[in-house]
VOMI-801418 format. One record per residue (C-alpha): chain; x, y, z; residue in three letters. Coordinates in nm, 4 decimals, padded with zeros to 6 digits. Each point is the difference from the previous one (the first is absolute). Example, Ala and Ser with C-alpha at 12.3 -4.5 7.8 and 13.67 -1.06 7.14 Angstrom:
! residues 2
+-----+----------+----------+----------+------+
! mol !     east !    north !       up ! type !
+-----+----------+----------+----------+------+
!   A !  01.2300 ! -00.4500 !  00.7800 !  Ala !
!   A !  00.1370 !  00.3440 ! -00.0660 !  Ser !
+-----+----------+----------+----------+------+
***
This chain:
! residues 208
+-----+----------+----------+----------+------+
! mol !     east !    north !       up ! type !
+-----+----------+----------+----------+------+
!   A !  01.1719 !  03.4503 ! -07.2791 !  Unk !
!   A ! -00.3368 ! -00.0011 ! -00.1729 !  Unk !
!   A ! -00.1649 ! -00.3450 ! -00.0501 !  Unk !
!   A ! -00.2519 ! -00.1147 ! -00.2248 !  Unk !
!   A ! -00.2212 ! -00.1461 !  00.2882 !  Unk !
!   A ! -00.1240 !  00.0878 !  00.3454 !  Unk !
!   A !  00.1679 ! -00.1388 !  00.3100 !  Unk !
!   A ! -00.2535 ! -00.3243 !  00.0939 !  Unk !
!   A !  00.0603 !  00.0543 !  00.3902 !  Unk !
!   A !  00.1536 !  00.3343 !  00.0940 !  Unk !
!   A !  00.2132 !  00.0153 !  00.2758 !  Unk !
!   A ! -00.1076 !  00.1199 !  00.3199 !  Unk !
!   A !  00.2451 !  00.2036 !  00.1512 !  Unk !
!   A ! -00.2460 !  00.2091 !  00.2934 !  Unk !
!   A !  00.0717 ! -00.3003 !  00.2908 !  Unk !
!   A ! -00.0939 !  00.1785 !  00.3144 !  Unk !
!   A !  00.2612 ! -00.2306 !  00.1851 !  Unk !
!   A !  00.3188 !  00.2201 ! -00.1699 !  Unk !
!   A !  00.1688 !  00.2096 !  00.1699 !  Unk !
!   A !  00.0111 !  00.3630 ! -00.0720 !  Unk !
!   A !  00.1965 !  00.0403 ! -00.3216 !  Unk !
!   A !  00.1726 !  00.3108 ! -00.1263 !  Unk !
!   A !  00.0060 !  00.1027 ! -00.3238 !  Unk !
!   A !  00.2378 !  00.2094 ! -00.1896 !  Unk !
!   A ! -00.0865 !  00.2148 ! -00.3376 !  Unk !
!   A !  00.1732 !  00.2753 ! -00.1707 !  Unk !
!   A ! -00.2746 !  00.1821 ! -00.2361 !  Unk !
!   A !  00.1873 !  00.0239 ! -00.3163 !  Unk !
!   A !  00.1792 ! -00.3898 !  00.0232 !  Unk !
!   A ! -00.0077 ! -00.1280 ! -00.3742 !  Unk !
!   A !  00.0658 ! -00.3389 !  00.0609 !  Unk !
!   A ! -00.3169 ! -00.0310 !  00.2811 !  Unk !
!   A ! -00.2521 !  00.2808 ! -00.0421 !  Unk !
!   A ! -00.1186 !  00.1681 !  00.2634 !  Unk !
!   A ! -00.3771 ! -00.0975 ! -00.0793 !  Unk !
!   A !  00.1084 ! -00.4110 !  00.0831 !  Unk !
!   A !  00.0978 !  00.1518 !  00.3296 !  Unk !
!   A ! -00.2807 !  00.1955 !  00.0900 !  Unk !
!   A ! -00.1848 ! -00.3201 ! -00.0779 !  Unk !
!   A !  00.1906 ! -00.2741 !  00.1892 !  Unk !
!   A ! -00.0311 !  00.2491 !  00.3069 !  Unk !
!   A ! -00.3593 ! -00.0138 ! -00.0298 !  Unk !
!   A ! -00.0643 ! -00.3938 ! -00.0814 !  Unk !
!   A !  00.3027 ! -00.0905 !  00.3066 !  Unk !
!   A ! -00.2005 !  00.0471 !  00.3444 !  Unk !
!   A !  00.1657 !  00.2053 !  00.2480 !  Unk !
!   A !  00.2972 !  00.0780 ! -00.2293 !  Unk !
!   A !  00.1523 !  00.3872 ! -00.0199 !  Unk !
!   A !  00.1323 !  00.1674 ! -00.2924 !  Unk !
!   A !  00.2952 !  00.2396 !  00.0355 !  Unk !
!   A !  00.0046 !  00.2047 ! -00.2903 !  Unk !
!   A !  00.2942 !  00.1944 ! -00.1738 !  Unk !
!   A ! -00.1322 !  00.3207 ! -00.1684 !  Unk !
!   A !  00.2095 !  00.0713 ! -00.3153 !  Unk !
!   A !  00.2185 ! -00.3125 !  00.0443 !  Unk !
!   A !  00.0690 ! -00.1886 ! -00.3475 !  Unk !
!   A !  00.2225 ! -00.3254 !  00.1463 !  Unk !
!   A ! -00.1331 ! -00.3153 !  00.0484 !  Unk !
!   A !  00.1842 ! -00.0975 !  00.3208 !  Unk !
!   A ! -00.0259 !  00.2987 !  00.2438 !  Unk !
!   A !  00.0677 ! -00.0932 !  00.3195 !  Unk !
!   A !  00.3513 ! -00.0174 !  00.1022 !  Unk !
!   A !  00.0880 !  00.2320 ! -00.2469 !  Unk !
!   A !  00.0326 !  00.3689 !  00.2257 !  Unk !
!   A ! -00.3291 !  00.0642 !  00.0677 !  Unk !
!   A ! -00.0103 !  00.0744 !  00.3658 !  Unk !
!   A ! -00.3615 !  00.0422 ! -00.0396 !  Unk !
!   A ! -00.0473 ! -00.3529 ! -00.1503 !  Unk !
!   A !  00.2898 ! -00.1779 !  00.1989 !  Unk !
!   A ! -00.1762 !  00.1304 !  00.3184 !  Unk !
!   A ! -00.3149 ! -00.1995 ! -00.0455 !  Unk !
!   A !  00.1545 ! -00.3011 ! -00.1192 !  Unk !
!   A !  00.2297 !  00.0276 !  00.3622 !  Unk !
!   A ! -00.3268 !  00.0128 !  00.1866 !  Unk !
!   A ! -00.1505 ! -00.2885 ! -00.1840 !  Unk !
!   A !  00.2660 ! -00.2435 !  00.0039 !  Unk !
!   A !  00.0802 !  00.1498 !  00.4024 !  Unk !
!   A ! -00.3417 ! -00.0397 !  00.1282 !  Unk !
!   A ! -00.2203 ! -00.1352 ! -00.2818 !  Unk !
!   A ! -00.1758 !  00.3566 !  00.0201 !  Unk !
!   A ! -00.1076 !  00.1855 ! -00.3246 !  Unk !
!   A ! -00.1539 !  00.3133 ! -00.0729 !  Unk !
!   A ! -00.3851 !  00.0647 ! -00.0545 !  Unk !
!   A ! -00.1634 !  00.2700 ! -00.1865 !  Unk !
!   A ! -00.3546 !  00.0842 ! -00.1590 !  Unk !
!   A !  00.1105 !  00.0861 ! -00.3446 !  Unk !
!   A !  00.1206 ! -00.2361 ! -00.2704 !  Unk !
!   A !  00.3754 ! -00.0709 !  00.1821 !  Unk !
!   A !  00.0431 !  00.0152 !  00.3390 !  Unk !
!   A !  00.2856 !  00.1801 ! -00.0568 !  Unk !
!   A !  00.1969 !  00.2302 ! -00.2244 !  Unk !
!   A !  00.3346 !  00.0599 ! -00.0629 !  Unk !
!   A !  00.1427 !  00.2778 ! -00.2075 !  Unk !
!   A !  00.2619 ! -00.1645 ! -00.2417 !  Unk !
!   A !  00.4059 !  00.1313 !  00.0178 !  Unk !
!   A !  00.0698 !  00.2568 ! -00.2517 !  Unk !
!   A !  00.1673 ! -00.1149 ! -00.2832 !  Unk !
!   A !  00.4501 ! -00.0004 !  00.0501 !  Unk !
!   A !  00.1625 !  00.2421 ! -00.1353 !  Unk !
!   A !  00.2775 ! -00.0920 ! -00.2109 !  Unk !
!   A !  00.3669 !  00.1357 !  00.1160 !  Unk !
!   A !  00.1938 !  00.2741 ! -00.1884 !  Unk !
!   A !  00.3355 ! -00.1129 ! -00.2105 !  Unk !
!   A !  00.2032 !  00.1689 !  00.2783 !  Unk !
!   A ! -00.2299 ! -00.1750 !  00.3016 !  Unk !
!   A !  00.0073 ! -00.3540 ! -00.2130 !  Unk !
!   A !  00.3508 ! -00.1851 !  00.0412 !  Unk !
!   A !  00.1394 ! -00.3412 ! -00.1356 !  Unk !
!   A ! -00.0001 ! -00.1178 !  00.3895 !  Unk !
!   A ! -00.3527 !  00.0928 !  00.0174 !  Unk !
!   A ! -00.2025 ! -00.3319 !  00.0982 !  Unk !
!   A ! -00.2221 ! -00.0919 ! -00.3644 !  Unk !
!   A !  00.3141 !  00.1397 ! -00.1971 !  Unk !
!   A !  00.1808 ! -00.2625 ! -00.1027 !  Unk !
!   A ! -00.3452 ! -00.2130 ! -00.0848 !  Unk !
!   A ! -00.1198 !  00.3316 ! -00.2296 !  Unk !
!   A !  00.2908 ! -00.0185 ! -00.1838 !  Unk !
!   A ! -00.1308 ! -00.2716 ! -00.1561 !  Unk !
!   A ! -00.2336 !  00.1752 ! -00.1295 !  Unk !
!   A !  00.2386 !  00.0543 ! -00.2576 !  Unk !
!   A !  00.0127 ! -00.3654 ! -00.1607 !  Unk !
!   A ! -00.3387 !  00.0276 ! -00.1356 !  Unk !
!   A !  00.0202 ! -00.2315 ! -00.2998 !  Unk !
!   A !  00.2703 ! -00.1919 !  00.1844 !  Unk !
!   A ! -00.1201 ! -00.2440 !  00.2377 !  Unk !
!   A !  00.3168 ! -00.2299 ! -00.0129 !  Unk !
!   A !  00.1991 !  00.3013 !  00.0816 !  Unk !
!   A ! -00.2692 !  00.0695 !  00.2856 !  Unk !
!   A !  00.0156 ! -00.3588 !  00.1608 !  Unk !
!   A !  00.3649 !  00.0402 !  00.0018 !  Unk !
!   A !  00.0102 !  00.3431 !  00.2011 !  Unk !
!   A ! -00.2858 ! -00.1153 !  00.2342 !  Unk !
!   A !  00.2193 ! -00.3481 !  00.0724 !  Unk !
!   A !  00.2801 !  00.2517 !  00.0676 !  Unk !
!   A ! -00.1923 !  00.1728 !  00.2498 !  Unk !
!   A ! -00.0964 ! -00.3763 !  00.1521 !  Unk !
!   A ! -00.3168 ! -00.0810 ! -00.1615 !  Unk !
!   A !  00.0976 ! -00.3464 ! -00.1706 !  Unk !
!   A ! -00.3829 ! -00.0723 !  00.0410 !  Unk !
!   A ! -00.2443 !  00.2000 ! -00.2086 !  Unk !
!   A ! -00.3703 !  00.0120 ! -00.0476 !  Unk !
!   A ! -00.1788 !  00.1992 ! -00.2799 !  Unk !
!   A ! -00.3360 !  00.0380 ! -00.0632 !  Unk !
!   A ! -00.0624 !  00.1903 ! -00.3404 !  Unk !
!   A ! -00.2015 !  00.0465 ! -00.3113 !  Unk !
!   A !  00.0840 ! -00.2175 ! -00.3791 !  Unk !
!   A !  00.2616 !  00.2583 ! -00.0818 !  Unk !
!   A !  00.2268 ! -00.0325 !  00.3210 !  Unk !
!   A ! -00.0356 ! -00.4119 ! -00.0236 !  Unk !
!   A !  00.0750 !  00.0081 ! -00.3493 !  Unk !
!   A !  00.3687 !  00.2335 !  00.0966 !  Unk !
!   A !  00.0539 ! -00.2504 !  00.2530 !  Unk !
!   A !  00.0165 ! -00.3295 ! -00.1972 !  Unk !
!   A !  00.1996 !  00.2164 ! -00.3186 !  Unk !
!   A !  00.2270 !  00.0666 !  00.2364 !  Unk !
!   A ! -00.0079 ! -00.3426 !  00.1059 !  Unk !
!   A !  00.0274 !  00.0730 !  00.3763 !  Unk !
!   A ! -00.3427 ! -00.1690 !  00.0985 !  Unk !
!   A !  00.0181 ! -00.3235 !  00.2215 !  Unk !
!   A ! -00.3363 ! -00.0328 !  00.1333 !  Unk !
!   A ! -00.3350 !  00.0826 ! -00.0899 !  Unk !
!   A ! -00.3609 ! -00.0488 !  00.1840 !  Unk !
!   A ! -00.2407 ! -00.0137 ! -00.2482 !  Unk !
!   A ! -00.4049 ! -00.0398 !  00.1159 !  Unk !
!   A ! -00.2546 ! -00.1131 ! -00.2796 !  Unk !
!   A ! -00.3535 !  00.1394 !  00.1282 !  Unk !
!   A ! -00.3324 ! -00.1853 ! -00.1258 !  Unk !
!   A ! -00.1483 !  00.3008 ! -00.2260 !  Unk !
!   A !  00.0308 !  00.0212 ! -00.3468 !  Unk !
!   A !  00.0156 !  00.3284 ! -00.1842 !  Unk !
!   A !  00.1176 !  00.1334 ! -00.3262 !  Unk !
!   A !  00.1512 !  00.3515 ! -00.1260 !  Unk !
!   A !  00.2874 !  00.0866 ! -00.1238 !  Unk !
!   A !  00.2401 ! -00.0516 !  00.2964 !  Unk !
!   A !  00.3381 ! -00.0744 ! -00.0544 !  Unk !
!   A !  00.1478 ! -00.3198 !  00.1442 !  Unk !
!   A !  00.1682 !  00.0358 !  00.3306 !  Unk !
!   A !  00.3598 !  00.0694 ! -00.0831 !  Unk !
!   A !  00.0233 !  00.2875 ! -00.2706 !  Unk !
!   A !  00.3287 !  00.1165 ! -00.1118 !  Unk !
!   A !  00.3488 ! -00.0710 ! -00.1857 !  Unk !
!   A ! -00.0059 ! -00.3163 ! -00.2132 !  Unk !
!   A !  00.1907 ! -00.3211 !  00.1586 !  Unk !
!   A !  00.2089 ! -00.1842 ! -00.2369 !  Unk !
!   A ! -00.0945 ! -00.3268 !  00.2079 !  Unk !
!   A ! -00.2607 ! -00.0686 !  00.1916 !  Unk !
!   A !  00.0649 ! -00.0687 !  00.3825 !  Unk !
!   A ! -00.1226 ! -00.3336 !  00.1316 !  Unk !
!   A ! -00.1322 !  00.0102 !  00.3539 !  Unk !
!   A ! -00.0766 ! -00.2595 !  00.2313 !  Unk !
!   A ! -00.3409 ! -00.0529 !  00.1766 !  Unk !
!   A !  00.1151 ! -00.0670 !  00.3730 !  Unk !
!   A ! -00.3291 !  00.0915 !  00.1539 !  Unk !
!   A ! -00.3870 !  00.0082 ! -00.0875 !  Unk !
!   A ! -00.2822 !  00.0610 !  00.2413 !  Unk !
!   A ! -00.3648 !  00.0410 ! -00.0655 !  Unk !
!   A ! -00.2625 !  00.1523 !  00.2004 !  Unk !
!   A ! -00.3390 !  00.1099 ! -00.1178 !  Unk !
!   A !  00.0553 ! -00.0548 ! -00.3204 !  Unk !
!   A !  00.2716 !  00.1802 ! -00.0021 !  Unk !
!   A !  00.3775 ! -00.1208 ! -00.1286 !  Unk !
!   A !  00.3046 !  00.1145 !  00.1846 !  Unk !
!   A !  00.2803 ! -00.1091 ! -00.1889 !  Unk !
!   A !  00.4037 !  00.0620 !  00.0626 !  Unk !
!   A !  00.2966 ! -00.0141 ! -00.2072 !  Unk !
!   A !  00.3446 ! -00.0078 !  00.0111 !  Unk !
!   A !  00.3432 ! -00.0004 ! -00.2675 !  Unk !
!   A !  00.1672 ! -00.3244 !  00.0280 !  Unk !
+-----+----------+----------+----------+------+
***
């Protein structure tokens, strides 16, 4: 976020009394930048940074890596992590990408298969929530843009939704944050939780 105003009292995060910390970064992650990493390495005493050359996810350990998985082992075994003289302390080359199966290779027992068929009730989502509660998801989260909001409530299947109000104002020419078919009615929610923090409204709603 970019503020209008400098922070009055920065915090210090080089205390000499942490332990050594270990730091994972994949150099093209989108949602943290490799830069911030390179930089938290340097301003955290004593930490190492693992780095994953080519790697575009944001969570990367756990994920196959034997490379990566092998120095978070050590670390969590021993408290031990790796030191270097360049910029990381070490690198990782990233997994090549999958490659998808053939039509003959690809069956409808295959595990994903049943879940990609859905794939095919784009512009349905009440048809959607009903194949995933076949399948035994009765419980669904979404997290989308205006447009898939605004196909949830037409198709009147939405009985929650977290909404967070952040201090900034800003104009443009933004849409509001359901976009989509026209509801005869509007839905009335109710408000059954509301935190603040930092100026900061969480709010939560639910269908009576």
């Amino acid at each position: 976020a970019f503020w209008p105003t400098d922070s009055l009292r920065p915090v210090d995060i080089s205390n000499h009394r942490l332990p050594p910390t270990l730091l994972f970064q994949a150099t093209n992650d989108a949602a943290t930048p490799y830069e911030g990493g390179v930089t938290v390495h340097q301003q955290l005493r004593g930490s190492s940074l693992v780095v994953e050359q080519g790697g575009g996810n944001h969570g990367i350990t756990l994920s196959g890596n034997a490379c990566l998985d092998k120095y978070l082992a050590t670390y969590l075994t021993d408290g031990k992590v790796p030191r270097g003289d360049g910029e990381a302390d070490a690198v990782c080359k990233t997994l090549p990408d999958p490659k998808p199966l053939t039509t003959k290779a690809a069956s409808t027992s295959a595990r994903g298969s049943a879940l990609h068929g859905l794939l095919g009730f784009r512009g349905d989502p009440a048809r959607a929530v009903r194949a995933l509660g076949d399948l035994g998801h009765p419980r669904l989260l979404t997290e989308g843009g205006p447009r898939l909001l605004g196909q949830l409530i037409a198709a009147d299947v939405l009985d929650e939704m977290c909404l967070t109000l952040s201090p900034m104002l800003a104009a443009g020419e933004s849409q509001r944050i359901a976009g989509g078919p026209p509801v005869p009615l509007p839905r009335r929610f109710e408000l059954v939780s509301l935190l603040e923090e930092a100026g900061f409204v969480y709010s939560r709603y639910r269908r009576p």
